[in-house]
N, C-alpha and C positions, 0 to 999 in steps of 0.2 A: 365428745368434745370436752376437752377440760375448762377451767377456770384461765389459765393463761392464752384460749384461743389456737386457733391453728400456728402450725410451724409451717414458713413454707421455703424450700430451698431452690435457689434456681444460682446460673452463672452469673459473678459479680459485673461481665461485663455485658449479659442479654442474650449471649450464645456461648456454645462451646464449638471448637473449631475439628474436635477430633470427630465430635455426632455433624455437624453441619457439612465439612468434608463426605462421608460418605453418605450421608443423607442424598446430597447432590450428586454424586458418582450413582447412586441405585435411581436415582432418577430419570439420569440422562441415559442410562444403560435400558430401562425399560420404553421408555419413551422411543428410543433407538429399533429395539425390538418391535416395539410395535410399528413403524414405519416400516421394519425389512418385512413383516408379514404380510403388510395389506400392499406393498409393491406392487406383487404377479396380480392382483385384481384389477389394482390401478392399469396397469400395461393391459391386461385382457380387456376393460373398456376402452382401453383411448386405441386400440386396436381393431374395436367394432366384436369380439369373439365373444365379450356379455353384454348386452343390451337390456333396460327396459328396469326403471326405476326399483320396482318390487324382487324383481333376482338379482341386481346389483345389489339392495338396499341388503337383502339375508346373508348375502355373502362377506359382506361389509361386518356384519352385526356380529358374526361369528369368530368373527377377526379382531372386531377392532379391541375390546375388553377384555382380550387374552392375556395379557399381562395387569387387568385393572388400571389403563391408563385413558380410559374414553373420555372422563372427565377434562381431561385437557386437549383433545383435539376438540373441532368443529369442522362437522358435517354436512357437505350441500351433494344431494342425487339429482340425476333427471333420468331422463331414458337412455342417456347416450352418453353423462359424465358423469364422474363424480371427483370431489374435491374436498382432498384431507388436510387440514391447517393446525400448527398447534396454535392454542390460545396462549401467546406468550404472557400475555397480563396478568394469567391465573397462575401461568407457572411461575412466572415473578413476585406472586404473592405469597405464595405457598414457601417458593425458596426463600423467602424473608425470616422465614419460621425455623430454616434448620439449624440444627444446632441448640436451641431453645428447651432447656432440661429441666423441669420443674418436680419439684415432688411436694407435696399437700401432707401433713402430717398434723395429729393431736397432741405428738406429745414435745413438750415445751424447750426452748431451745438449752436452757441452761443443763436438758437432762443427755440429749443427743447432739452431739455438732454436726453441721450440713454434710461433712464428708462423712461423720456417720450414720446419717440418715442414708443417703446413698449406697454406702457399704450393705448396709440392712435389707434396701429394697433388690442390692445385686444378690445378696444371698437368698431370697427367696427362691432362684434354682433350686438349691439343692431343698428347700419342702418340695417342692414340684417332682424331684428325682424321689424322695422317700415317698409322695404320695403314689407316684406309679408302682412304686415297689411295695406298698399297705396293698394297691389295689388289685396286682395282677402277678407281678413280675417273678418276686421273693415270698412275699407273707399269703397271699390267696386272700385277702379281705372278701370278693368275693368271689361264687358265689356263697350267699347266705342260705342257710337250708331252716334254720330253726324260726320257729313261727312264735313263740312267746319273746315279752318284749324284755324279758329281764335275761333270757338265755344272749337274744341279738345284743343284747348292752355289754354281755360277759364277753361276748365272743370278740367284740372289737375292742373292748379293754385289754384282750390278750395282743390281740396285734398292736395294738397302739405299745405295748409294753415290746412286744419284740420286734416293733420298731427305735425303740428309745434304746434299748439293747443295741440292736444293729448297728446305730448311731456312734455309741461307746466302743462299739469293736473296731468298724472303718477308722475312727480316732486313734485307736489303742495300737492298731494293728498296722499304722503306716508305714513303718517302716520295711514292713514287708510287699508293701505293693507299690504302683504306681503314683500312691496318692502325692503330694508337693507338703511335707513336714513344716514346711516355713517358707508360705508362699509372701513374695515381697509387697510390703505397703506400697500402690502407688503415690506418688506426689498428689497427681488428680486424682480422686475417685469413680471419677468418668470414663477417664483412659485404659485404655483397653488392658486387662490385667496379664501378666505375663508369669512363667514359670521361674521358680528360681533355679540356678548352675544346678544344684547339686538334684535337683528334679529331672533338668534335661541328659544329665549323664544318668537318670537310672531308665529312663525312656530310650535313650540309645543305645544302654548296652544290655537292659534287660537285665541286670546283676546290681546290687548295693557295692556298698562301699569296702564290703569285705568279700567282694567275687561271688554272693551266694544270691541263685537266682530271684527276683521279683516279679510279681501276679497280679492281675485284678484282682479285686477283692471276691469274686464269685470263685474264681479259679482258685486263690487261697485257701476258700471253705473246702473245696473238691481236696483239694491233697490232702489237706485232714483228715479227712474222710476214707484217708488209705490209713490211716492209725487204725485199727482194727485189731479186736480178738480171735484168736483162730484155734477150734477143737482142733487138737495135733493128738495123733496115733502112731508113738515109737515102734517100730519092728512090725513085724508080719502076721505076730498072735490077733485076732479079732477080739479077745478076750481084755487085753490089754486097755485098761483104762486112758479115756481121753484125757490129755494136759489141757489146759487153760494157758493160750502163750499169745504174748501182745506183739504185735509188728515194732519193729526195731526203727525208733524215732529217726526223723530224715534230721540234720538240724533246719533247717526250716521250721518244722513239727517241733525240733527242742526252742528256737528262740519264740516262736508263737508265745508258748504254755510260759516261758522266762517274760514276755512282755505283758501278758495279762496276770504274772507275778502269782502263777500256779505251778503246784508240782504233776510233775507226768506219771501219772498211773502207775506204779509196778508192780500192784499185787489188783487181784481181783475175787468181787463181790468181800471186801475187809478181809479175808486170809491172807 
């Protein structure tokens, strides 16, 4: 906590209408859900086909907080009924609340404004997407095999490092993939973020702006990966010294090595 106290940001008017809309939509849709399920129970008792408080009461139970919504119903068994009600006064309380977006911050307002604070905590995604890729995905963080504590400290200093890499390349590299080069500020920072034109036409056509196709970023790595040296043997002598000869850049392969502002290999090991 600093000296200037907490920062805290919420909607100037007590809600926001784009969260408290769907808020209410996933509500009434699961609530809904759970009444289409526990039906055929209901019908099986008032039909006489379950009886008998303790096998109604299991079959109930199994049901009813399948979607996490038991807290709003109320429950009455006997041996021969049972009666499901929602508690409209909780759900009325609860929907007082949607829409209601707060974020709790230290650091002080003069240094982040509330839409950038917002911005900040939406981009924690992508830690969450690099941390899957430290942990499993791309980098193999683990597992860890080395038992000294100074080797485990090197060993993730290297991934932390060819994650920070990683980082710069997805950046460096978007114009060859899928990634949105200049995705649009929203007005709200709550509202749901959307792609810019020039994103959704390399999404549709799977080609940039010059016809030449676009990749994931994994899949980019892969075609690189066809850049390759290859021992080459002219004629039919076996005697015949191997050549040293590099696979003939795709340009995809040339605008990469042009946008990370390197030149393409043409000679090998300095000859």
């Amino acid at each position: 906590m600093t000296d200037h106290g907490p920062h805290v940001v919420t909607q100037s008017d007590g809600q926001h209408p784009f969260l408290a809309t769907e808020r209410a939509r996933k509500r009434e849709d699961l609530l809904t859900a759970t009444e289409t399920a526990l039906a055929p129970t209901q019908r099986a008792v008032a039909e006489g086909r379950l009886a008998g408080a303790d096998t109604i009461g299991l079959r109930v139970g199994k049901l009813l907080n399948k979607y996490r919504m038991a807290k709003h119903f109320d429950l009455t068994i006997t041996d021969t009924t049972v009666v499901i009600t929602r508690k409209t006064s909780q759900i009325a309380a609860e929907a007082a609340l949607d829409g209601i977006y707060v974020l709790r911050t230290p650091t002080p307002a003069e240094t982040l404004t509330p839409a950038s604070i917002v911005q900040a905590y939406k981009n924690l995604a992508h830690v969450e997407r690099d941390f899957r890729s430290i942990k499993a995905t791309d980098l193999d963080l683990r597992p860890i095999y080395h038992r000294l504590e100074d080797r485990v400290r090197a060993h993730v200093l290297i991934v932390m490092l060819a994650a920070y890499l990683t980082w710069h390349l997805r950046a460096t590299l978007a114009p060859l993939t899928y990634t949105d080069e200049h995705p649009p500020t929203p007005a709200d920072p709550v509202a749901p973020a959307h792609r810019s034109p020039a994103a959704d036409r390399k999404a549709s056509r799977h080609t940039d702006d010059h016809d030449q196709p676009v990749r994931s970023f994994p899949a980019l790595l892969k075609h690189l990966a066809t850049l390759t040296r290859n021992d080459l043997r002219y004629g039919t002598d076996h005697t015949t010294p191997l050549v040293p000869t590099l696979a003939e850049p795709t340009p995809t392969q040339r605008h990469t090595f042009a946008l990370l502002n390197a030149p393409i290999p043409l000679t090998i090991n300095g000859k």
